[in-house]
C-alpha positions in Angstrom: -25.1 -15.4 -13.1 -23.8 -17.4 -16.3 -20.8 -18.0 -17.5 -19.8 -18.3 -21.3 -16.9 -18.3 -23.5 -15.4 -14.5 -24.8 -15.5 -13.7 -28.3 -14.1 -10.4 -30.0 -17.6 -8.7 -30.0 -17.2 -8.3 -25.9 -15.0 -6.1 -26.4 -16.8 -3.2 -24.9 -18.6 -4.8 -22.0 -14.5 -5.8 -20.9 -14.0 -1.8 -21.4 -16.5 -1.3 -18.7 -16.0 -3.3 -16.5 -14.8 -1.6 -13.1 -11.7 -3.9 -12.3 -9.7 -1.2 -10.1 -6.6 -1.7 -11.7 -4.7 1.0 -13.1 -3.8 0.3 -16.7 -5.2 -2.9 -16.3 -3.2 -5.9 -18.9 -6.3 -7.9 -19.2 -8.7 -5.5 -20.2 -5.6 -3.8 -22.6 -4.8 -6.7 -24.2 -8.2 -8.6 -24.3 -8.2 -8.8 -28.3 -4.8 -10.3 -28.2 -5.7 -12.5 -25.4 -8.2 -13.6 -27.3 -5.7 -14.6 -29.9 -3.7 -16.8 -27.7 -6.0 -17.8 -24.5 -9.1 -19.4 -23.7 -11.1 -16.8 -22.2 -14.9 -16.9 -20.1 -16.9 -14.4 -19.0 -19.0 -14.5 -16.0 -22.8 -12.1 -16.5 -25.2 -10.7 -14.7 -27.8 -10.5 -17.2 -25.8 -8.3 -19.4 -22.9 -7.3 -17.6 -19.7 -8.8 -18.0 -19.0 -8.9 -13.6 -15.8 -11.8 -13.9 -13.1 -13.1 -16.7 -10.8 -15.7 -16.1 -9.0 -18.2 -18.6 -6.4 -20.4 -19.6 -3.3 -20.7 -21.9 -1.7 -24.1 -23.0 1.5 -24.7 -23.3 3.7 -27.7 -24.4 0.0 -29.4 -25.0 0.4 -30.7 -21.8 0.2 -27.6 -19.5 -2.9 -25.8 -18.7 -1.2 -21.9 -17.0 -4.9 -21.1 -15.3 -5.2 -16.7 -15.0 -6.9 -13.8 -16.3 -9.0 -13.7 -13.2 -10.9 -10.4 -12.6 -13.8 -9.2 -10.7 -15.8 -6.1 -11.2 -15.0 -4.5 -7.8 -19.0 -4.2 -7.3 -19.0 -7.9 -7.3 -16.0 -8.8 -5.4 -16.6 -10.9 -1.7 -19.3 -13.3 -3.0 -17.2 -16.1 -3.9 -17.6 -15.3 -8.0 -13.7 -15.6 -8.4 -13.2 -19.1 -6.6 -16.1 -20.2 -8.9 -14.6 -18.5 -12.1 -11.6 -20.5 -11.6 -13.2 -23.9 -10.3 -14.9 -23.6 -14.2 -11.6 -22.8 -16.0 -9.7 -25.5 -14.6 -12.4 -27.9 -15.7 -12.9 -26.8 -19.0 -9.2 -27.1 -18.7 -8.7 -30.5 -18.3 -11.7 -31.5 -20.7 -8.7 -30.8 -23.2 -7.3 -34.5 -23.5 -4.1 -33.9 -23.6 -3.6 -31.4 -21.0 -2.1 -33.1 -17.8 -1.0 -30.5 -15.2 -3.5 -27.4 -14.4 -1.4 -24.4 -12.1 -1.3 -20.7 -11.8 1.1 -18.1 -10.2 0.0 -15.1 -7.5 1.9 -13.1 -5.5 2.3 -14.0 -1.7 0.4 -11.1 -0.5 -2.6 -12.3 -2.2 -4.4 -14.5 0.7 -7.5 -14.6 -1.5 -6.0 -16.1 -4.6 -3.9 -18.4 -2.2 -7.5 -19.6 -0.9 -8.6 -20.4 -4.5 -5.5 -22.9 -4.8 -6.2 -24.7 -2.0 -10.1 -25.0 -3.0 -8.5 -26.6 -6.3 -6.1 -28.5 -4.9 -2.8 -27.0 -6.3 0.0 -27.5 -3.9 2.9 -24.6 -3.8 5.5 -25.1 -5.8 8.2 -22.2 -5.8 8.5 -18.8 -4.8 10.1 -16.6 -7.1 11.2 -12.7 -7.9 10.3 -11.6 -11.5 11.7 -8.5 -13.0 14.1 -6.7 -15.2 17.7 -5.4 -15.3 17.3 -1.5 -15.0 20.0 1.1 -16.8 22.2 1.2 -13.6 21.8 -2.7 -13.7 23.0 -3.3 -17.2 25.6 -0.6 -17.3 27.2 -2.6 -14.0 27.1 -6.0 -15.2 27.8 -5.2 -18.9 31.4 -4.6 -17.9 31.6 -8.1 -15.9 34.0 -9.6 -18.2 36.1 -12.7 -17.3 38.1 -15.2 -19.3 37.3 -17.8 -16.4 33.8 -17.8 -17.9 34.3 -18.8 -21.5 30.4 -19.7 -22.8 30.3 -21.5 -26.3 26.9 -21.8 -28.2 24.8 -24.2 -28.8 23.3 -25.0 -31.9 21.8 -28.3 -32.1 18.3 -28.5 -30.4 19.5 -32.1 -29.5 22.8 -31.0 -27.6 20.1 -28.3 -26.0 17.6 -30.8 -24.4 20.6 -33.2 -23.1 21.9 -30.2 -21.5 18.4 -29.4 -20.2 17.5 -32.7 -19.2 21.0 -33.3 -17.2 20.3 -30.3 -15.3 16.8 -31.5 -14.6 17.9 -34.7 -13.2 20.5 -32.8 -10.9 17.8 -30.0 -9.9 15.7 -30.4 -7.0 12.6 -31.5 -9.1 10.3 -29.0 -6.8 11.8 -26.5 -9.1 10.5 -25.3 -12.0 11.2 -24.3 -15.8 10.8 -20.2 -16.8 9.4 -20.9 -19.9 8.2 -17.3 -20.6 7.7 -14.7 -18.6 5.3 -15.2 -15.8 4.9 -18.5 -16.9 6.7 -21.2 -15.0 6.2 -24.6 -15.5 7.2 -28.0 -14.3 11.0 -28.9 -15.4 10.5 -31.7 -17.5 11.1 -33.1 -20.9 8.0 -32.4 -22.6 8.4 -29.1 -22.4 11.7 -28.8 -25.4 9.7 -29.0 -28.4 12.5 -28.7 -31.3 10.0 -25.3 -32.1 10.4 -24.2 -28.8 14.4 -24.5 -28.7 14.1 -22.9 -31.9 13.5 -19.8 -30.5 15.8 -19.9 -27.5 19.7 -19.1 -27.7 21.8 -21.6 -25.6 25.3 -21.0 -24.4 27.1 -23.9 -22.2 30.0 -23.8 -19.7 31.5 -27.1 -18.6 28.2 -27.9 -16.2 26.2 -25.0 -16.8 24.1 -23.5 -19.3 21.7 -20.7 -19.6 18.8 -20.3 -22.2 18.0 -16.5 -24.1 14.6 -15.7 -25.9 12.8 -12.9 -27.0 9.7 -12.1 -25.1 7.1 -9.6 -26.7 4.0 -10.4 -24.6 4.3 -7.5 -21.9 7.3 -5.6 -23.3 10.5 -5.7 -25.6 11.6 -8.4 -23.6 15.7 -11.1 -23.3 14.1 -13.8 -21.4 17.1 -15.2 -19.0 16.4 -18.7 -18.2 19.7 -19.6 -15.8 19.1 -22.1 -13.2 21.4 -21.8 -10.4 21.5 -19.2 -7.5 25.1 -17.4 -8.4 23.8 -15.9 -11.8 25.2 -12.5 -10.8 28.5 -14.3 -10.5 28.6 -15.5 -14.0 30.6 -12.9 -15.4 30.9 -14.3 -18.8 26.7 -14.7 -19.0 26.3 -11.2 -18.7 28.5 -9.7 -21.4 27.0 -11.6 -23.7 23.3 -11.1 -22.4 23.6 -7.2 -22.4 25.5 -7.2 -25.4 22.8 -8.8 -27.4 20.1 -7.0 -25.1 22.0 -3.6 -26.7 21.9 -4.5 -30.2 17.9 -5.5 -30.4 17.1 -2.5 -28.2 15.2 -4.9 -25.5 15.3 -5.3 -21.8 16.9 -7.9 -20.0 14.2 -10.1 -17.7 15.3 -12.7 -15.1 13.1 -15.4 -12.7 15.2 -15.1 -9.3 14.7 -17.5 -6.5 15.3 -15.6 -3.2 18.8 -17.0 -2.8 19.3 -15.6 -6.0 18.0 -12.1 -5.2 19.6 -12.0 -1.9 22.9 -11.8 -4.1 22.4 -9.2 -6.0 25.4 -7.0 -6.2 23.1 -3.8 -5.3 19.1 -3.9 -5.2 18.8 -1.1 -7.6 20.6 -3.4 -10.2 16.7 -5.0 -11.0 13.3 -3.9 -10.5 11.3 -6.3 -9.0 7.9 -6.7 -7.5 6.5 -8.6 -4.5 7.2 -12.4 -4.9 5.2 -14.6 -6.9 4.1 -18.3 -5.9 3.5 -21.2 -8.5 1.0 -23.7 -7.3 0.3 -26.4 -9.8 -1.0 -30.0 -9.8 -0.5 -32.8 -11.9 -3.7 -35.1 -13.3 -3.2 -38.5 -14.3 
């Protein structure tokens, strides 16, 4: 087995590769992947039996993923290896400081791979959308109690940010796009990433809106307390927005967060995810 870096022309040896997953986004989106990711291939003389990668963000974050094994291969320890190459090739990047990845609790194997790299847990959240019944409901939340004033200046945004980190539990982390948590800190507000994010404030609070085009048509809610559904004022202006660019509303809950939902058909979620991550010095 050798393992080398992915280039457009492997395009057909990732179309036949047997992952066993249904509409599978890796092997859909490889070219675009290939556009945005760092991606390796694992071979067994000439067939393409593992990917994995990574995706920098902030120039200081190294999101580790991708990882796939042909089912014919799977048990033999490629994946732990796959990874244990990523994140080095990772951190040869100078700048890159923190290596992590996200999996969902039920994935013991994946979990395994953390601890063989030495990523402690970091949060568990719920990722998912607002479905029709959802936004109808919370569209007509309206409240004058509520009143959220936008803000324009990407300095005003990152005070506001970094207030809220310094009174956050700093275990918590920062939904920078979908699936992609990160650690909540500084480096992270870029004037060219609050560029593309909508910021409203009340008093203490604040909430971030972005579009999000990677998996879907995509309002990115980035809200950072547990009584979002209680922010009546957030959500008019969400799904009103949401309604005019014809996208779908996506939210990072914690569990307090999903244990208040009004009703659980309000958002279509999947089985919790876990970040691990770990910060090199």
């Amino acid at each position: 087995m050798y393992i080398r870096t992915l280039a457009f022309h492997d395009q057909k040896a990732v179309e036949k590769m047997d992952t066993g997953i249904p509409h599978d986004y890796v092997k859909e989106k490889f070219l675009y992947l290939l556009c945005h990711d760092h991606l390796f291939g694992a071979f067994s003389g000439d067939e393409l039996i593992s990917i994995a990668g990574y995706t920098v963000f902030a120039e200081q974050y190294a999101m580790l993923g991708r990882l796939r094994t042909a089912a014919a291969y799977r048990g033999r320890g490629i994946g732990t290896i796959m990874m244990e190459y990523v994140q080095t090739k990772a951190l040869e990047q100078p700048a890159v400081q923190w290596t992590g990845f996200i999996t969902q609790v039920t994935n013991k194997q994946t979990i395994k791979i953390a601890q063989t790299l030495m990523l402690e847990p970091v949060q568990t959240q719920y990722y998912g959308y607002l479905t029709a019944a959802g936004e109808k409901a919370l569209s007509q939340r309206t409240s004058s109690r509520h009143e959220w004033e936008k803000v324009m200046d990407n300095n005003k945004k990152r005070q506001l940010l970094q207030r809220t980190a310094n009174d956050y539990d700093r275990t918590r982390v920062f939904p920078y796009n979908i699936y992609c948590p990160l650690p909540f800190e500084e480096s992270l507000w870029s004037d060219r990433y609050l560029d593309q994010c909508q910021c409203y404030q009340s008093g203490s609070r604040l909430f971030l809106l972005m579009k999000d085009d990677r998996i879907g048509s995509y309002y990115h809610v980035k809200y950072f307390w547990n009584d979002v559904f209680e922010q009546h004022g957030l959500w008019s202006i969400v799904t009103n927005q949401a309604a005019l660019s014809h996208r779908r509303i996506w939210l990072d809950l914690t569990p307090s967060s999903a244990r208040s939902l009004p009703d659980v058909s309000y958002v279509k979620v999947d089985t919790p995810w876990t970040l691990f991550g770990r910060h090199f010095s």
